[in-house]
TISE-108490 format. One record per residue: residue in one letter; z, y, x of N, C-alpha, C in turn; residue number from 1. Coordinates in Angstrom, 2 decimals, decimal comma, always signed. Layout:
N
PT   residuo        nw        nv        nu       caw       cav       cau        cw        cv        cu   num
PT         A         Z         Y         X         Z         Y         X         Z         Y         X   NUM
...
REM end
This chain:
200
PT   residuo        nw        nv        nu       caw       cav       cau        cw        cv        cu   num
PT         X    +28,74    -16,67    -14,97    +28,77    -15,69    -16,06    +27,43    -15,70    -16,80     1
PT         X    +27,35    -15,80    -18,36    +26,43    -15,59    -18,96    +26,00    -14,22    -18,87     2
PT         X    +25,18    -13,36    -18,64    +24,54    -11,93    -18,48    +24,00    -11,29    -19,48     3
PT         X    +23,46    -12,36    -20,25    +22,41    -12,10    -21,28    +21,83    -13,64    -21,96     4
PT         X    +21,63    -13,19    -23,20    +20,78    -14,44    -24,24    +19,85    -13,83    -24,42     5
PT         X    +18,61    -15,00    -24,87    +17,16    -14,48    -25,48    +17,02    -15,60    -25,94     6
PT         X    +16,68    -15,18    -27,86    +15,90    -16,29    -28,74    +16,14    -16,10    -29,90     7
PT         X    +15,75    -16,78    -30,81    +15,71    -17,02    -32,20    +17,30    -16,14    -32,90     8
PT         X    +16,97    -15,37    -33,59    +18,32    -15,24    -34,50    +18,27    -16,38    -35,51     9
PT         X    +19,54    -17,13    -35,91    +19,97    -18,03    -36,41    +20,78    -17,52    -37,88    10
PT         X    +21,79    -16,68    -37,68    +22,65    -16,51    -38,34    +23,40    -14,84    -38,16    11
PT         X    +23,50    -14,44    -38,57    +24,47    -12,68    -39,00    +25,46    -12,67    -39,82    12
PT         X    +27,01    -12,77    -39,41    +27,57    -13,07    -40,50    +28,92    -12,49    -39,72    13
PT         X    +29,84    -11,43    -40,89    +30,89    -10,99    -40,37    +31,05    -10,50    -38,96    14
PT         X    +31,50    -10,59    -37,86    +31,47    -10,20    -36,73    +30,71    -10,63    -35,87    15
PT         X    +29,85    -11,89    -36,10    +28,84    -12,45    -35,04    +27,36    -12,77    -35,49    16
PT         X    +26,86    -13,09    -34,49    +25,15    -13,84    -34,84    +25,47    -14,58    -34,23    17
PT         X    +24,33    -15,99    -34,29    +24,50    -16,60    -33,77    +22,92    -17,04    -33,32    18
PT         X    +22,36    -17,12    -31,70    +20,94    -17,34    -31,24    +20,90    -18,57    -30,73    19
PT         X    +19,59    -19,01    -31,14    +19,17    -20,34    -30,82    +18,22    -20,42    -28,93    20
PT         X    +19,09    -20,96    -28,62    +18,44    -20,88    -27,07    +18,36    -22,20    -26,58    21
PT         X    +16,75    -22,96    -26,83    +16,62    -23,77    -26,09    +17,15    -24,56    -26,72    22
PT         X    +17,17    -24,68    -28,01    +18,23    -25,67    -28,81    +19,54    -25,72    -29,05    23
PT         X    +20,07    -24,73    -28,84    +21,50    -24,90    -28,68    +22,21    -23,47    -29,38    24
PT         X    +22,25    -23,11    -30,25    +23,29    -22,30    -31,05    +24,81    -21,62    -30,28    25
PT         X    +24,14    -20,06    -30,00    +25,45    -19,60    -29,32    +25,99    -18,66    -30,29    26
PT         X    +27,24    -19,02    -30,43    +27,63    -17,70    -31,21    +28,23    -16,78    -30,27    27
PT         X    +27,99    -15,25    -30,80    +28,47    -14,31    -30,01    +28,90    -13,08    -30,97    28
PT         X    +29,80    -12,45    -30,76    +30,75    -11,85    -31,07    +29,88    -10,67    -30,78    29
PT         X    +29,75     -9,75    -31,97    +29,26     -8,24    -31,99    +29,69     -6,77    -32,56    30
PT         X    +29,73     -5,87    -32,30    +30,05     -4,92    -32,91    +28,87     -4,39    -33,95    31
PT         X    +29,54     -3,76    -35,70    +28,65     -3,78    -36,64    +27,34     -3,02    -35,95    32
PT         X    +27,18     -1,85    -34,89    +25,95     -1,48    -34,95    +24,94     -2,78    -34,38    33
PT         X    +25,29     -3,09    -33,31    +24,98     -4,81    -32,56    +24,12     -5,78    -33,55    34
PT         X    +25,18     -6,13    -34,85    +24,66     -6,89    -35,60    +23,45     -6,27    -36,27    35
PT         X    +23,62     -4,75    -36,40    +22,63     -4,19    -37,52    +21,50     -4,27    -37,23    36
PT         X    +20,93     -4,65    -35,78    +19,50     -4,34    -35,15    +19,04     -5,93    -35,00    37
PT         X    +19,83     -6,98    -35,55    +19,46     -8,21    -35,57    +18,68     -8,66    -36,80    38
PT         X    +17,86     -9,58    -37,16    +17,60    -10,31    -38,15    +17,51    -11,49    -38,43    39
PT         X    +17,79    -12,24    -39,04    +17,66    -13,73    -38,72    +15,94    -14,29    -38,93    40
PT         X    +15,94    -14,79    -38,10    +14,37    -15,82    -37,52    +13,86    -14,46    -36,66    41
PT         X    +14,42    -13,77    -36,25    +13,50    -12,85    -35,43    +13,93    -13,02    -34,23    42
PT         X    +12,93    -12,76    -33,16    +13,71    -12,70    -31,74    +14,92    -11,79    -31,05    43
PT         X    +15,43    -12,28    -30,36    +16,65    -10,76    -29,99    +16,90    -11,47    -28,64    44
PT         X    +17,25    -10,14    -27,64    +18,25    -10,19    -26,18    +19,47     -9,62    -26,99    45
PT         X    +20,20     -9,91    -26,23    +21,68     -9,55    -26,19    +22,23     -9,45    -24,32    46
PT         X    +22,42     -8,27    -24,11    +23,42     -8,41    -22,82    +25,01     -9,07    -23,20    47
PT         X    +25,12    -10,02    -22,61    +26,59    -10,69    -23,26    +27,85    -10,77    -21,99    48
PT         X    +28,86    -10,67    -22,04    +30,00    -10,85    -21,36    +30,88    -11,95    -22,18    49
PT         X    +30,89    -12,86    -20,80    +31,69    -14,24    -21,30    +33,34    -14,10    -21,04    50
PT         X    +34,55    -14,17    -22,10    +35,57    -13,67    -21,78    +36,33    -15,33    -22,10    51
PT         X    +36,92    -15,73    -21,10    +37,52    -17,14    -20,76    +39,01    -16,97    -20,89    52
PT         X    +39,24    -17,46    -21,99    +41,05    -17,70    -22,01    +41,37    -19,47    -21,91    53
PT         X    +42,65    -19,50    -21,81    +43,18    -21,00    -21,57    +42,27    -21,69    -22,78    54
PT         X    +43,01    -20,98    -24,28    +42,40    -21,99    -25,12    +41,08    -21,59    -25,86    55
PT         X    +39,97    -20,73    -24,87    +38,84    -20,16    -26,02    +38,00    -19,89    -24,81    56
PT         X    +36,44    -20,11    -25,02    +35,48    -19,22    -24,20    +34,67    -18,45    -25,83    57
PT         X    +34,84    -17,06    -25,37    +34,06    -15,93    -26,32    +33,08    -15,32    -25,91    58
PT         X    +31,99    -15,31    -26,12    +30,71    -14,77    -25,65    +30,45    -13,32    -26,55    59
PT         X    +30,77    -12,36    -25,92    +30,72    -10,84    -26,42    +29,18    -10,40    -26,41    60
PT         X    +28,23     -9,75    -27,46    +27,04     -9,64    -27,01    +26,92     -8,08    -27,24    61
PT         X    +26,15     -7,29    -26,53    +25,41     -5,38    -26,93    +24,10     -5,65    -26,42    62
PT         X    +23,72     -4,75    -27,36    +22,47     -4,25    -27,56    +21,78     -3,92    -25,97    63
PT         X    +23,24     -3,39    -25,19    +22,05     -2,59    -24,21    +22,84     -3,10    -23,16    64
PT         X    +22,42     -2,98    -22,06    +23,74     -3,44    -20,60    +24,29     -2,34    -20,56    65
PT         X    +24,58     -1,24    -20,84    +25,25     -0,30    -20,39    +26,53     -0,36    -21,08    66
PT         X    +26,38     -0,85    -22,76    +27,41     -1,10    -23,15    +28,52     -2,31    -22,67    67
PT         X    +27,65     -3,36    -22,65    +28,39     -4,34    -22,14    +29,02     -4,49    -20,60    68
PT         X    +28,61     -3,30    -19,49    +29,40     -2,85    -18,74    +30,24     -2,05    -18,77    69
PT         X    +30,47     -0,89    -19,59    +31,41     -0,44    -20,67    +32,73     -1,05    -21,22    70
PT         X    +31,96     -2,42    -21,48    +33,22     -3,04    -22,05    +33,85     -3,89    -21,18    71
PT         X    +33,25     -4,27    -20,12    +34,08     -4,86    -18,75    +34,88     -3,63    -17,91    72
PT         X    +34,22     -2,74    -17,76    +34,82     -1,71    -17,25    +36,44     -1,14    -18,08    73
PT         X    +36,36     -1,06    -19,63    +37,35     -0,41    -19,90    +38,46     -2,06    -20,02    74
PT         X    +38,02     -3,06    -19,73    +39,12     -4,18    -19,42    +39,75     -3,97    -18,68    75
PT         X    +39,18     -3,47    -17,41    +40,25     -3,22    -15,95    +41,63     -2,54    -15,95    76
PT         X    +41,45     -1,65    -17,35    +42,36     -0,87    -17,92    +43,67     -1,24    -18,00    77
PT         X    +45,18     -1,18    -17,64    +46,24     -2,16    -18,43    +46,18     -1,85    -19,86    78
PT         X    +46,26     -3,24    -20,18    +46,56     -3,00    -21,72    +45,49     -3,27    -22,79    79
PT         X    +44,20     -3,13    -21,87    +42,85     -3,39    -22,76    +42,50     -4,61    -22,73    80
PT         X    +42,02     -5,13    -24,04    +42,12     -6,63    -23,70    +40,19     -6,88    -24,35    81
PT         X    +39,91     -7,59    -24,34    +38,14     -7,50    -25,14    +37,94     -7,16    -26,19    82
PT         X    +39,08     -7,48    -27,22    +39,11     -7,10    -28,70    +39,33     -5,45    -28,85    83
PT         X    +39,98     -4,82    -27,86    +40,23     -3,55    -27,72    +39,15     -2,73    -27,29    84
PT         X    +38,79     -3,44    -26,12    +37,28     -2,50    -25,86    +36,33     -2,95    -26,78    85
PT         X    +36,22     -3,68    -27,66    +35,07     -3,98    -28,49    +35,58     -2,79    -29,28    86
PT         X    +36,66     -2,81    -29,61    +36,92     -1,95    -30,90    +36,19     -0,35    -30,18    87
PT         X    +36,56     -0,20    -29,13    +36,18     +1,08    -28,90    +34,44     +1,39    -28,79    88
PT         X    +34,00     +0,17    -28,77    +32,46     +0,20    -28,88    +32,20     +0,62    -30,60    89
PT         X    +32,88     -0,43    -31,02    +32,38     -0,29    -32,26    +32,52     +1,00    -33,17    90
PT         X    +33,47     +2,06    -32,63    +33,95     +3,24    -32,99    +32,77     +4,37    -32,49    91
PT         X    +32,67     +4,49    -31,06    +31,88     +4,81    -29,97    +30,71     +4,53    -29,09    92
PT         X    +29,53     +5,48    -29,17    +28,48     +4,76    -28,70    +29,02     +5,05    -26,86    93
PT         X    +28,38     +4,34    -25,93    +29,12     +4,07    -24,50    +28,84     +5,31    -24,08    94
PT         X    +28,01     +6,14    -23,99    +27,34     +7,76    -23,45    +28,84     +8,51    -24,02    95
PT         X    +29,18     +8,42    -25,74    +30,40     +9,30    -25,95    +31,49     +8,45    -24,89    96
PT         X    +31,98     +7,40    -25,16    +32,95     +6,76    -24,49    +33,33     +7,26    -22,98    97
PT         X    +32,17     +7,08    -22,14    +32,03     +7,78    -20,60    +32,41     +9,16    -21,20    98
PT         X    +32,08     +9,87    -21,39    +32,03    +11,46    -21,23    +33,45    +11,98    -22,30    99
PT         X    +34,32    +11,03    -22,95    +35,51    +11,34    -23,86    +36,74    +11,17    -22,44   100
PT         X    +36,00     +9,79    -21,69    +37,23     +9,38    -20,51    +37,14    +10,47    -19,65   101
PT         X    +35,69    +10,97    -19,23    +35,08    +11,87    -18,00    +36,13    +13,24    -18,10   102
PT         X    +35,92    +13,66    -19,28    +36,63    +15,28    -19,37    +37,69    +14,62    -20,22   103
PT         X    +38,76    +13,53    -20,20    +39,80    +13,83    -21,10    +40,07    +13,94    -22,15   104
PT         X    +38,77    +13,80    -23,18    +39,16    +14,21    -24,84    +40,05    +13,07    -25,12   105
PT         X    +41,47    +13,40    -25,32    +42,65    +12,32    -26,03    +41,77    +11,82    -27,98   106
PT         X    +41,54    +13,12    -28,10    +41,38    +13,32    -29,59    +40,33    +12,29    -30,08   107
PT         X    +39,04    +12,11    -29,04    +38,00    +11,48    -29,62    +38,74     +9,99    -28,83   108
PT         X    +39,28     +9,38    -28,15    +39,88     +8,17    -27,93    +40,67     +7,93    -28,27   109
PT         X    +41,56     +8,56    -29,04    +42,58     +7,89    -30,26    +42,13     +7,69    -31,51   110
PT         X    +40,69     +8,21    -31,86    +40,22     +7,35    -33,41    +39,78     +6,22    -33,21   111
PT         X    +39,74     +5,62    -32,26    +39,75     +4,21    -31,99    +41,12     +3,47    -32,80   112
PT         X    +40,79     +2,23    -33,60    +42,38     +1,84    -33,90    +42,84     +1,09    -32,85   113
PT         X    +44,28     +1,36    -32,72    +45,02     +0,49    -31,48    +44,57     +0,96    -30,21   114
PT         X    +44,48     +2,59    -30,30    +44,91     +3,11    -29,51    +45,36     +4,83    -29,63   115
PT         X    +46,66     +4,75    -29,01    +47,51     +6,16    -29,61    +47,23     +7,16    -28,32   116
PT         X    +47,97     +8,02    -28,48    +48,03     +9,04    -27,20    +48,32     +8,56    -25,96   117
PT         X    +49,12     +7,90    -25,95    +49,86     +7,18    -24,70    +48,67     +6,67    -23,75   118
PT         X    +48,35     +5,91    -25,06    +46,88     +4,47    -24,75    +45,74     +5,29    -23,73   119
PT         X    +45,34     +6,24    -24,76    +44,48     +7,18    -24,08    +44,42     +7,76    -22,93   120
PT         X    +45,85     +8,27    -22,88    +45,86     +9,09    -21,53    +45,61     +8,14    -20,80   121
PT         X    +46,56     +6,59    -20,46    +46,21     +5,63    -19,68    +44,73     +5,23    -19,16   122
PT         X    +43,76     +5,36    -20,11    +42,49     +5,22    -20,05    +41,96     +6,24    -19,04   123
PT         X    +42,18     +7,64    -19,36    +41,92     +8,62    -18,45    +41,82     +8,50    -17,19   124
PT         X    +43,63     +8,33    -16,99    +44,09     +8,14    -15,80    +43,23     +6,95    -14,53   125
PT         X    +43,60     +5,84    -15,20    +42,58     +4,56    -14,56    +41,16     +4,68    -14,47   126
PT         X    +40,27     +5,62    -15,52    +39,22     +4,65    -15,38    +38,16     +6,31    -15,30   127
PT         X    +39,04     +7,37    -15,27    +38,11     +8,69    -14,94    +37,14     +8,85    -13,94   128
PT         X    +37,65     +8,35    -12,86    +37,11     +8,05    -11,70    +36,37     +7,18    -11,57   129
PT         X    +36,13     +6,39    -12,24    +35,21     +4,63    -12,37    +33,92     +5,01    -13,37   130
PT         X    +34,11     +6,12    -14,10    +32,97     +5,85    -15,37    +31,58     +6,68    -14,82   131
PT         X    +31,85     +7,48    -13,81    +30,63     +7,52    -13,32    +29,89     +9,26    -13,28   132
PT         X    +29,65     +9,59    -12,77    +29,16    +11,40    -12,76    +28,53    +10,89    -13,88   133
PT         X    +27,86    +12,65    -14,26    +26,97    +12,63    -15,17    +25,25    +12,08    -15,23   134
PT         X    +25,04    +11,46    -16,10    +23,95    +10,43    -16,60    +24,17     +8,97    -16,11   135
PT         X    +25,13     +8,77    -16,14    +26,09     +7,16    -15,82    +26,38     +6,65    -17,20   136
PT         X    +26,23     +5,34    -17,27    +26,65     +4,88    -18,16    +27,52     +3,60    -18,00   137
PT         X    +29,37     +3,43    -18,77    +29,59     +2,56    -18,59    +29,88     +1,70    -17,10   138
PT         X    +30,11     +2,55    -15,97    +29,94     +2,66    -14,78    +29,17     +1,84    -14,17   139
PT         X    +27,78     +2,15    -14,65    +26,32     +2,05    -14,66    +25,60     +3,14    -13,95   140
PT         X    +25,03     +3,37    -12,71    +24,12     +4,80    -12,17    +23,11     +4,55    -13,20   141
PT         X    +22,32     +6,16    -13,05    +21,25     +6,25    -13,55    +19,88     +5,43    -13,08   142
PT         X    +20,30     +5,06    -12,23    +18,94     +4,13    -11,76    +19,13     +2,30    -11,85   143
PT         X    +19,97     +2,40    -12,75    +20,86     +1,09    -13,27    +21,84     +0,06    -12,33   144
PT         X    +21,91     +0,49    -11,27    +22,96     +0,10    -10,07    +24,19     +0,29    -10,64   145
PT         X    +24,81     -1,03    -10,75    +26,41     -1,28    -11,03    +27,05     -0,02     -9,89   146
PT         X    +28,09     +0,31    -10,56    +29,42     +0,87     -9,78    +29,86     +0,26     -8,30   147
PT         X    +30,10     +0,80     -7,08    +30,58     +0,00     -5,73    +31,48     -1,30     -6,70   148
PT         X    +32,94     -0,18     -7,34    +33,95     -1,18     -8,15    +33,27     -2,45     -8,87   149
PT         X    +32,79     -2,46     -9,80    +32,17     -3,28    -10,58    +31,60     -4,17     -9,44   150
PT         X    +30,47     -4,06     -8,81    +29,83     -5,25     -7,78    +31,12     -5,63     -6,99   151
PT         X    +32,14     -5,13     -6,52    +32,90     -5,92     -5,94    +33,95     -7,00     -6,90   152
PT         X    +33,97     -6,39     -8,08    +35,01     -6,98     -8,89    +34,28     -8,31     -9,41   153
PT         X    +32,79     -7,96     -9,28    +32,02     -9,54     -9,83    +31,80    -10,52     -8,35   154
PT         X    +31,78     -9,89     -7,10    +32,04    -10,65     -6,01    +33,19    -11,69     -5,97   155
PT         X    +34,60    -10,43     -6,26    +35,67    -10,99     -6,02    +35,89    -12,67     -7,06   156
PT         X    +35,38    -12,22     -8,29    +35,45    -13,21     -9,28    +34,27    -14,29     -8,77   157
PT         X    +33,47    -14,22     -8,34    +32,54    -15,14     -7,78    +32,95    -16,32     -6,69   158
PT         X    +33,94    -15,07     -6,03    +34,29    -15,88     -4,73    +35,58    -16,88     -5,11   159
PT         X    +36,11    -16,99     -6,71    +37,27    -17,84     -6,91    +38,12    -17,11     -7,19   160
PT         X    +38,26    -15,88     -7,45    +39,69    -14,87     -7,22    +39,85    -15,16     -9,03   161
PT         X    +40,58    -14,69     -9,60    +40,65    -14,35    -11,11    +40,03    -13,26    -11,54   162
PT         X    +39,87    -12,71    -12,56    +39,53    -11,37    -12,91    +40,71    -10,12    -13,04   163
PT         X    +42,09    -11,00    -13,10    +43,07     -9,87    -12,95    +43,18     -9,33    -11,85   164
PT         X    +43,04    -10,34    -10,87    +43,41    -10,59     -9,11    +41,92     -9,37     -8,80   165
PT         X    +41,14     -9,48     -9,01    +39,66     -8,82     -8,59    +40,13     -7,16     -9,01   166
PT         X    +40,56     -7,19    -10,23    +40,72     -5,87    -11,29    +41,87     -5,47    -10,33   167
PT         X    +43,01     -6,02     -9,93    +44,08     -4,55     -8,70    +43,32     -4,91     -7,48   168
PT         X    +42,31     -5,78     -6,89    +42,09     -5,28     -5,84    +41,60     -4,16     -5,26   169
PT         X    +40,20     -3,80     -6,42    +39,51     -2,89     -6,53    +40,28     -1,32     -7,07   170
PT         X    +41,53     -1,77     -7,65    +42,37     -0,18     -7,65    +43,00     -0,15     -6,54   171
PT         X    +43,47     -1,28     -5,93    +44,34     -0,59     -4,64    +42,94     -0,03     -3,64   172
PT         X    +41,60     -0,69     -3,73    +40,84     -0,15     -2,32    +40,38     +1,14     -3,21   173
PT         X    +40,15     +1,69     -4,43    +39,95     +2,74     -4,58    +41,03     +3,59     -4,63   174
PT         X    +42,75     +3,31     -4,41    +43,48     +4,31     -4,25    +43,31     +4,52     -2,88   175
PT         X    +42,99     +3,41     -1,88    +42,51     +4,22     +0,08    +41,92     +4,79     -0,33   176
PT         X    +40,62     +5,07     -1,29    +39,73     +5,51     -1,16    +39,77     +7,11     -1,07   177
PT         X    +40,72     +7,66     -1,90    +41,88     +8,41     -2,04    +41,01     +9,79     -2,34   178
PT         X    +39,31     +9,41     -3,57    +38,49    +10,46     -3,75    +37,40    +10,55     -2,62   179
PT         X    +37,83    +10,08     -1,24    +36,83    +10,43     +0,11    +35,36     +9,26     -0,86   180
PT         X    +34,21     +9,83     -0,13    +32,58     +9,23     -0,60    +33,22     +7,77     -0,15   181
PT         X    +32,57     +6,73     -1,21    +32,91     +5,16     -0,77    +32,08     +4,61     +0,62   182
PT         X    +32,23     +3,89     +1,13    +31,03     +3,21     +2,09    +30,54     +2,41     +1,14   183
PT         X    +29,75     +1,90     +2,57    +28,71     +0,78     +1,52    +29,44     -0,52     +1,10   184
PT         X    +29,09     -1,28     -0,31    +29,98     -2,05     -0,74    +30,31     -3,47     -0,08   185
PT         X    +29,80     -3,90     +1,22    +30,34     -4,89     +1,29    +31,56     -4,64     +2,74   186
PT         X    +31,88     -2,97     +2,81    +32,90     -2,88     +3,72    +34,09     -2,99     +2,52   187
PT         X    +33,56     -2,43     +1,46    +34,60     -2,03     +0,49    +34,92     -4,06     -0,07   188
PT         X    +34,12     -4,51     -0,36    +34,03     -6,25     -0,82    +35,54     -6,82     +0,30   189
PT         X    +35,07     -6,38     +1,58    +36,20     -7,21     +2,77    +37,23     -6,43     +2,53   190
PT         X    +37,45     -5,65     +2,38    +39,03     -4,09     +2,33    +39,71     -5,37     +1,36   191
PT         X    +38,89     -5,73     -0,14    +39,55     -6,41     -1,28    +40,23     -7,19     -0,99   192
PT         X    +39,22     -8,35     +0,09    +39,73     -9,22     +0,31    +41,10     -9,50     +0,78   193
PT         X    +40,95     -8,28     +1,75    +41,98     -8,17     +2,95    +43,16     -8,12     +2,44   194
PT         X    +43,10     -7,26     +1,37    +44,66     -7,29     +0,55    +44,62     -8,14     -0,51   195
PT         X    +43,65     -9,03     -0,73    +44,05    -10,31     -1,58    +44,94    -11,04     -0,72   196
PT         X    +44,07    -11,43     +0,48    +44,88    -12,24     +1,37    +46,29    -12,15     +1,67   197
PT         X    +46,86    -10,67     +1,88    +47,85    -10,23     +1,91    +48,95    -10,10     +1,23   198
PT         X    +48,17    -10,78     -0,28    +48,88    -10,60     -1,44    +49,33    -12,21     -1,64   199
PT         X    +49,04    -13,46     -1,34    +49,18    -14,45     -1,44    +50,18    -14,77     -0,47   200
REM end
């Protein structure tokens, strides 16, 4: 997984920039505030999430990691696909996003386009529990420690699994989890496994 770029802005144009790293021109896919803090010939990081389909690799870039865990996080979602959680970035800074899912506001997650009431509640439902108490970001702690979920879901994908396969493992071990305090994550990492295995 790419994590992050650092280098040269190259290019700003329509939905992407594009940074020169080491010689090599990446384009990455941004939301308008994203692009707005770029300039071309100036330096920039980008926290980026690499999203791999059969026929495309897309390199998603934010400003901050909190967003761009944000936007892996609201993937796990059914139904959310990268273009969807981008959209909801680009509508929403990640602090509103957490705290619209946290208490339920339908109202402020349906001005997102391409997503209605239905959409929303779904969001609620799945990912209320994932986004994190208060001063979390993006199911990010305050002391910048990924989510138990999240570190296992980048294990699971590490270890060969898919990202869909990783994304229900981590809901079925957080439905045992059933609200009780998590253990530490690498009892929760083997639980995944256990019902991957089980699932094959």
């Amino acid at each position: 997984m790419i994590a992050s770029v650092r280098g040269t802005v190259a290019e700003v144009a329509g939905d992407r920039a594009v940074i020169e790293v080491g010689g090599v021109g990446l384009a990455v896919t941004c939301t308008p505030a994203t692009l707005a803090t770029l300039s071309v010939g100036a330096q920039a990081r980008l926290a980026t999430s690499l999203v791999v389909r059969e026929d495309s690799l897309t390199l998603y870039g934010f400003a901050e990691d909190a967003a761009r865990a944000l936007f892996e996080l609201l993937q796990t979602a059914s139904g959310v696909g990268p273009r969807l959680a981008q959209a909801v970035l680009a509508v929403h800074q990640p602090e509103a996003v957490r705290r619209a899912i946290a208490s339920a506001d339908i109202a402020t997650l349906t001005r997102v386009p391409g997503i209605g009431k239905k959409g929303a509640e779904r969001l609620v439902l799945e990912l209320r529990d994932r986004v994190g108490p208060a001063g979390a970001q993006g199911g990010v702690s305050a002391s910048g420690v990924a989510s138990w979920s999240e570190q296992v879901r980048q294990a699971l994908v590490g270890l060969g699994w898919t990202a869909a396969q990783a994304d229900t493992a981590v809901t079925d071990v957080a439905e045992q989890l059933d609200g009780q305090p998590a253990p530490p994550v690498p009892v929760l990492l083997r639980r995944a496994i256990a019902l991957l295995g089980r699932a094959r």
